[in-house]
MARVORO-205734 format. One record per residue: z, x, y of N, C-alpha, C, O in turn. Coordinates in nm, 2 decimals. Each point is the difference from the previous one (the first is absolute). Layout:
<nodes>
<node n_pz="Z" n_px="X" n_py="Y" ca_pz="Z" ca_px="X" ca_py="Y" c_pz="Z" c_px="X" c_py="Y" o_pz="Z" o_px="X" o_py="Y"/>
...
</nodes>
This chain:
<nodes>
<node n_pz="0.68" n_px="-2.54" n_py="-0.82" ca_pz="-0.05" ca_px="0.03" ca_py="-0.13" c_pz="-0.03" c_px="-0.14" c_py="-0.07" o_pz="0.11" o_px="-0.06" o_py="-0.03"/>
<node n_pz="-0.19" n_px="0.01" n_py="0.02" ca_pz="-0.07" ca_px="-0.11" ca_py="-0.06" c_pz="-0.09" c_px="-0.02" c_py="-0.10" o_pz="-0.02" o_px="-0.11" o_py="-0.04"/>
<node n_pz="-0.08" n_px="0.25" n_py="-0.01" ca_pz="-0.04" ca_px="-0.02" ca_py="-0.11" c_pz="-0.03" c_px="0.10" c_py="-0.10" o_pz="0.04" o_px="0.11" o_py="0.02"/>
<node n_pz="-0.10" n_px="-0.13" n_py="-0.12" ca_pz="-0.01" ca_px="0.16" ca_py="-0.04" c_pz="-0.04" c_px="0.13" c_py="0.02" o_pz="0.04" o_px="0.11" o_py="-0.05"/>
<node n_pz="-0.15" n_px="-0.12" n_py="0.16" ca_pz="-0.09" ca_px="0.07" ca_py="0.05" c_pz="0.15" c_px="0.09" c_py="0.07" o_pz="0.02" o_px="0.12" o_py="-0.01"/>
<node n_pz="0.04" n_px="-0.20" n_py="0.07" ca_pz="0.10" ca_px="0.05" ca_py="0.10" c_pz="0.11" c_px="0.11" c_py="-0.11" o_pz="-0.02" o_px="0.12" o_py="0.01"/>
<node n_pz="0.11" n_px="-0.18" n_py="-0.10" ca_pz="0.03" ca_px="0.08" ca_py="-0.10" c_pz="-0.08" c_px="0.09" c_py="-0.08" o_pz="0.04" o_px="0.08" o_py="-0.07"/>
<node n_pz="-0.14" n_px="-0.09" n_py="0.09" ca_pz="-0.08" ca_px="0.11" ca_py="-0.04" c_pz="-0.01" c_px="0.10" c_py="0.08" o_pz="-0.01" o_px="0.10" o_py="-0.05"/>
<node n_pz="0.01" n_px="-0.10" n_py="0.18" ca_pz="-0.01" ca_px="0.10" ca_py="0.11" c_pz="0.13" c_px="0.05" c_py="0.06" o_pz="0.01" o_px="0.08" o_py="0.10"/>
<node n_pz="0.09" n_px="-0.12" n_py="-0.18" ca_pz="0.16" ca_px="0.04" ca_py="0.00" c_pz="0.01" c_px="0.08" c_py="-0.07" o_pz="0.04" o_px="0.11" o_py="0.04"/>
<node n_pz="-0.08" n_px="-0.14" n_py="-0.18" ca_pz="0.02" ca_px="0.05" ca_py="-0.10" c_pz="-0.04" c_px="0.15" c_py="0.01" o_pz="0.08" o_px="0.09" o_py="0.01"/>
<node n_pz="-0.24" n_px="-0.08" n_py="0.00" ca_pz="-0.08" ca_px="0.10" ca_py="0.01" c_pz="0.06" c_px="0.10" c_py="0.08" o_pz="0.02" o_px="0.12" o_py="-0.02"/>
<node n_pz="0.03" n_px="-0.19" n_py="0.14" ca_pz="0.05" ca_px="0.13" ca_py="0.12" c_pz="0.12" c_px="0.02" c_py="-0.05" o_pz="0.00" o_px="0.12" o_py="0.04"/>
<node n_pz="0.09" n_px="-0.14" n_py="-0.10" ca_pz="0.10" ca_px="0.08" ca_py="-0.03" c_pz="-0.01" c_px="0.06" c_py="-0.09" o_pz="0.07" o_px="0.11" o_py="-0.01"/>
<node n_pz="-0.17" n_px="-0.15" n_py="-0.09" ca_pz="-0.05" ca_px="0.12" ca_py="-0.08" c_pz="-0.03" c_px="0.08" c_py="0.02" o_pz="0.04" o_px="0.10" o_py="-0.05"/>
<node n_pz="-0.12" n_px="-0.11" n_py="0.13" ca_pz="-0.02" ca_px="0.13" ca_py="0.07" c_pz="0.16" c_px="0.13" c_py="0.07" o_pz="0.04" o_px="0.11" o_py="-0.04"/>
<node n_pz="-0.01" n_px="-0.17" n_py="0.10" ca_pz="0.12" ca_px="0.03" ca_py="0.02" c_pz="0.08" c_px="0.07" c_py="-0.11" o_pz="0.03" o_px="0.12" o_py="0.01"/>
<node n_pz="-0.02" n_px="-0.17" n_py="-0.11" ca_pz="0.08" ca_px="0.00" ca_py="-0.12" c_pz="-0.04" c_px="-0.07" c_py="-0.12" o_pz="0.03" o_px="-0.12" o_py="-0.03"/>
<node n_pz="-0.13" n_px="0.23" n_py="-0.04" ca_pz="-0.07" ca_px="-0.05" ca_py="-0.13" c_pz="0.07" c_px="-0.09" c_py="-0.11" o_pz="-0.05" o_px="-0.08" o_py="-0.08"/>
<node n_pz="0.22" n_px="0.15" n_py="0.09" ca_pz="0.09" ca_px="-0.03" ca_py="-0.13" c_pz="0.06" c_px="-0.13" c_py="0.06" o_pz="0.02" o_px="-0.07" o_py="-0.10"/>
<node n_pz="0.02" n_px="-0.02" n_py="0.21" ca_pz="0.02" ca_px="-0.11" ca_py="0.08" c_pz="-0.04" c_px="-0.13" c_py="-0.10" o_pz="-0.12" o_px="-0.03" o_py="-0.02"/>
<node n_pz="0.23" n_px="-0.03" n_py="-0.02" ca_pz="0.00" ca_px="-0.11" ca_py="-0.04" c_pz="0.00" c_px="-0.09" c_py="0.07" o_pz="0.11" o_px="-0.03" o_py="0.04"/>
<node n_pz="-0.25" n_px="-0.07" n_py="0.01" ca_pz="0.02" ca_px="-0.12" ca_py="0.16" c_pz="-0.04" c_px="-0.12" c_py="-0.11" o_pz="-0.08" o_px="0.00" o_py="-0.09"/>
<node n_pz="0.18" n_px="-0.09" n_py="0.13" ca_pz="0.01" ca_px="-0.12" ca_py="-0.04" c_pz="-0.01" c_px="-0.12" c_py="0.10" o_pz="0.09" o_px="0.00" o_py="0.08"/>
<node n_pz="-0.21" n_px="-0.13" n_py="-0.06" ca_pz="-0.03" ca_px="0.00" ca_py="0.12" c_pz="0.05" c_px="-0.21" c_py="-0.07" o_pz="-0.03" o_px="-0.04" o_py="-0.11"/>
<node n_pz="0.08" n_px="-0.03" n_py="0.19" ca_pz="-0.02" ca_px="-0.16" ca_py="0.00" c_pz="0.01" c_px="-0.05" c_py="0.12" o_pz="0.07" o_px="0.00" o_py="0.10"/>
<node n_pz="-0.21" n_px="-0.06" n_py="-0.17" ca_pz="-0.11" ca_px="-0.05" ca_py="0.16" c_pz="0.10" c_px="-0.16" c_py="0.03" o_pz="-0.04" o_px="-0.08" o_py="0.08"/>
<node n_pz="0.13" n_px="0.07" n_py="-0.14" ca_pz="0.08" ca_px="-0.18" ca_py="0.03" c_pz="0.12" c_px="0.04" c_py="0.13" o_pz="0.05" o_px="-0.05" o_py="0.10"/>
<node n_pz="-0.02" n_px="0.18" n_py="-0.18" ca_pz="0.09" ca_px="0.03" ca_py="0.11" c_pz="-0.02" c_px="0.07" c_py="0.08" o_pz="0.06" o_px="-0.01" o_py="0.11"/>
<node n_pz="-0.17" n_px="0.13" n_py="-0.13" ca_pz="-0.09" ca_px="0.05" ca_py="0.11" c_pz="0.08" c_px="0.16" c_py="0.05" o_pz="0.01" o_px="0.08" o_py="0.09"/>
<node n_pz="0.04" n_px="-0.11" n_py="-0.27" ca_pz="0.08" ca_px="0.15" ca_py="0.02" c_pz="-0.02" c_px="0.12" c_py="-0.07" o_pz="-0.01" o_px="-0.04" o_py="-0.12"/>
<node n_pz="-0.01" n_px="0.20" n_py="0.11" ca_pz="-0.03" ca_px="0.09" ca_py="-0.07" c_pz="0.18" c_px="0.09" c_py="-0.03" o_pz="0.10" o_px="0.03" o_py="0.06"/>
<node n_pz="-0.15" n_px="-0.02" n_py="-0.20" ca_pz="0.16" ca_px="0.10" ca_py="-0.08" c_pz="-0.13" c_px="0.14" c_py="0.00" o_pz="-0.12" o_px="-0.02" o_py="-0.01"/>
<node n_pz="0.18" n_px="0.12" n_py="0.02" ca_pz="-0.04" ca_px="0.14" ca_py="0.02" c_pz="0.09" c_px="0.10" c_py="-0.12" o_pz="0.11" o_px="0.03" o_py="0.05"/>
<node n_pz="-0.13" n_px="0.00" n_py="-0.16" ca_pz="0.08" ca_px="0.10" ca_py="-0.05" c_pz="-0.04" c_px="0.18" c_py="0.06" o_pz="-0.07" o_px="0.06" o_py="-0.08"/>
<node n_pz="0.09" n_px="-0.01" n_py="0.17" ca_pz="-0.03" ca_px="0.14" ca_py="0.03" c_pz="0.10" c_px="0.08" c_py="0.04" o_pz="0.11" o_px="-0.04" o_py="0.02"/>
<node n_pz="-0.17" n_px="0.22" n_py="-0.01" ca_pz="0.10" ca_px="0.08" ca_py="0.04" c_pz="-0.06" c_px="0.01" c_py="0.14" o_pz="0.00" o_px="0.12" o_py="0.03"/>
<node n_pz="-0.02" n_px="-0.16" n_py="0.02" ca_pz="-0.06" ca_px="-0.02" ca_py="0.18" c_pz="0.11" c_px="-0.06" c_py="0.06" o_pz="0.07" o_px="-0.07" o_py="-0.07"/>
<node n_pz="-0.05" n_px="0.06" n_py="0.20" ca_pz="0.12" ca_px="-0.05" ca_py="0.08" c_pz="-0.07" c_px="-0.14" c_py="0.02" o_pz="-0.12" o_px="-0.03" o_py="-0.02"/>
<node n_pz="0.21" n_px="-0.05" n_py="0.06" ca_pz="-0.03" ca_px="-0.12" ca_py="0.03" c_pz="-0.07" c_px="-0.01" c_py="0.16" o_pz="-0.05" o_px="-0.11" o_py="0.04"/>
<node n_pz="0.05" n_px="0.22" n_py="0.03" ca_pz="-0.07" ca_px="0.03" ca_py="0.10" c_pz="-0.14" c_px="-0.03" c_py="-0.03" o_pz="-0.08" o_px="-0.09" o_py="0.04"/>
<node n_pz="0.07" n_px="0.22" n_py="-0.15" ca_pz="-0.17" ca_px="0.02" ca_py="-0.02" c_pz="-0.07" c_px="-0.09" c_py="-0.04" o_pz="-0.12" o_px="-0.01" o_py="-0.01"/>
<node n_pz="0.23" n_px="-0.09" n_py="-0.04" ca_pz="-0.04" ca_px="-0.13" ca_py="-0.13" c_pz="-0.08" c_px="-0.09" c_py="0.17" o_pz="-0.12" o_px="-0.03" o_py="0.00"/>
<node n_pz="0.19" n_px="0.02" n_py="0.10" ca_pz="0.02" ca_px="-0.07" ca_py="0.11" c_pz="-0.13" c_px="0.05" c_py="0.10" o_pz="-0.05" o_px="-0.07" o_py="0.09"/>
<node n_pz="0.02" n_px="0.15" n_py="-0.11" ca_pz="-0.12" ca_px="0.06" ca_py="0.05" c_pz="-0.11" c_px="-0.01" c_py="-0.04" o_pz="-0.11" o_px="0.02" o_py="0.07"/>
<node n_pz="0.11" n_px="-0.04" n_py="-0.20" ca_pz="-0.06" ca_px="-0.01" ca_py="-0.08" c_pz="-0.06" c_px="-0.14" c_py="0.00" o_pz="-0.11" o_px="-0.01" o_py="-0.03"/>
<node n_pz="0.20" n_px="-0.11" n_py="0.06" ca_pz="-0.01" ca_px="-0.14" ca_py="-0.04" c_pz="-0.09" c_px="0.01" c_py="0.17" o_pz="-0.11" o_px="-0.06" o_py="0.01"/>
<node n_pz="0.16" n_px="0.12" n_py="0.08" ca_pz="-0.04" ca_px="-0.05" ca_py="0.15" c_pz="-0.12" c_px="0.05" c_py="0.03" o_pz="-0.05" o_px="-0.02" o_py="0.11"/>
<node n_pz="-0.04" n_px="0.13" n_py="-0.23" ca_pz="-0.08" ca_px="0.06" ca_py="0.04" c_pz="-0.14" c_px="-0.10" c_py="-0.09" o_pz="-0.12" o_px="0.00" o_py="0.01"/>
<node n_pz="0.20" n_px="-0.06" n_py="-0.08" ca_pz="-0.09" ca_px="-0.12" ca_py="-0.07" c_pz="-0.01" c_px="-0.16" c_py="0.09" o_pz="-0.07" o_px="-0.10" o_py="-0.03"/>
<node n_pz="0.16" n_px="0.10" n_py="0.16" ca_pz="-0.02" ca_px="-0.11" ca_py="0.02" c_pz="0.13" c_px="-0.11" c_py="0.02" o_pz="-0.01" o_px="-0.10" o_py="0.08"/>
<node n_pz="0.14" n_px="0.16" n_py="-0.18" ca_pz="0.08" ca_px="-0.10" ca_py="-0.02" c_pz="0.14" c_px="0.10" c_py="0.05" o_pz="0.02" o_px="0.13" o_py="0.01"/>
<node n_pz="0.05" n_px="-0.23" n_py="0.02" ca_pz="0.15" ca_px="0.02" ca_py="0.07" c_pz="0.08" c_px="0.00" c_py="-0.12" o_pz="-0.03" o_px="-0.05" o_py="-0.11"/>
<node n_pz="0.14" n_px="0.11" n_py="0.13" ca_pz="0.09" ca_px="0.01" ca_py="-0.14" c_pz="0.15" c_px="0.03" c_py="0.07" o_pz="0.05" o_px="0.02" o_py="0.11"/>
<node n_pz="0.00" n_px="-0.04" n_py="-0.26" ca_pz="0.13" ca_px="0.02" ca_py="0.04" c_pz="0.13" c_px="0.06" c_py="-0.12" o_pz="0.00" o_px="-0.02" o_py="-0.12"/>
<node n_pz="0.05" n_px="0.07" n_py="0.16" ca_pz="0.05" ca_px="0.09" ca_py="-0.14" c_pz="0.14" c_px="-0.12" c_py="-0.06" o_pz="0.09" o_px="-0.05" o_py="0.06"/>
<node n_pz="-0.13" n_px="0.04" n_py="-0.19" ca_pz="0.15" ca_px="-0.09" ca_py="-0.05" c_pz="0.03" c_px="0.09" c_py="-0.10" o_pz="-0.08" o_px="0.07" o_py="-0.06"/>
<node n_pz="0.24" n_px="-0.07" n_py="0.04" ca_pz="-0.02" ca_px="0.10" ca_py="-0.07" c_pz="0.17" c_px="-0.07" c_py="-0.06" o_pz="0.06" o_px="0.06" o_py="-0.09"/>
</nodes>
């Protein structure tokens, strides 16, 4: 994740996913916060189906 284009195409697909999903994205650290009722699975599937590798911190 390096630029906005990229958070923008995170963003979007989890919206989709989950319209009510609060995603909070910083391109310095290259990390996304997710507020949802989706598992962190779907979140993860979700990230890999855009492209990017993830990892659950929690």
């Amino acid at each position: 994740m390096s630029c906005g284009h990229c958070t923008a195409a995170i963003t979007k697909k989890i919206a989709a996913l989950d319209p009510s999903a609060i995603v909070s994205t910083d391109l310095d650290r290259r990390t996304v916060e997710v507020e949802t009722r989706q598992t962190g699975t779907a979140i993860a599937q979700t990230m890999k189906a855009v492209g990017y590798a993830s990892e659950l911190l929690t």
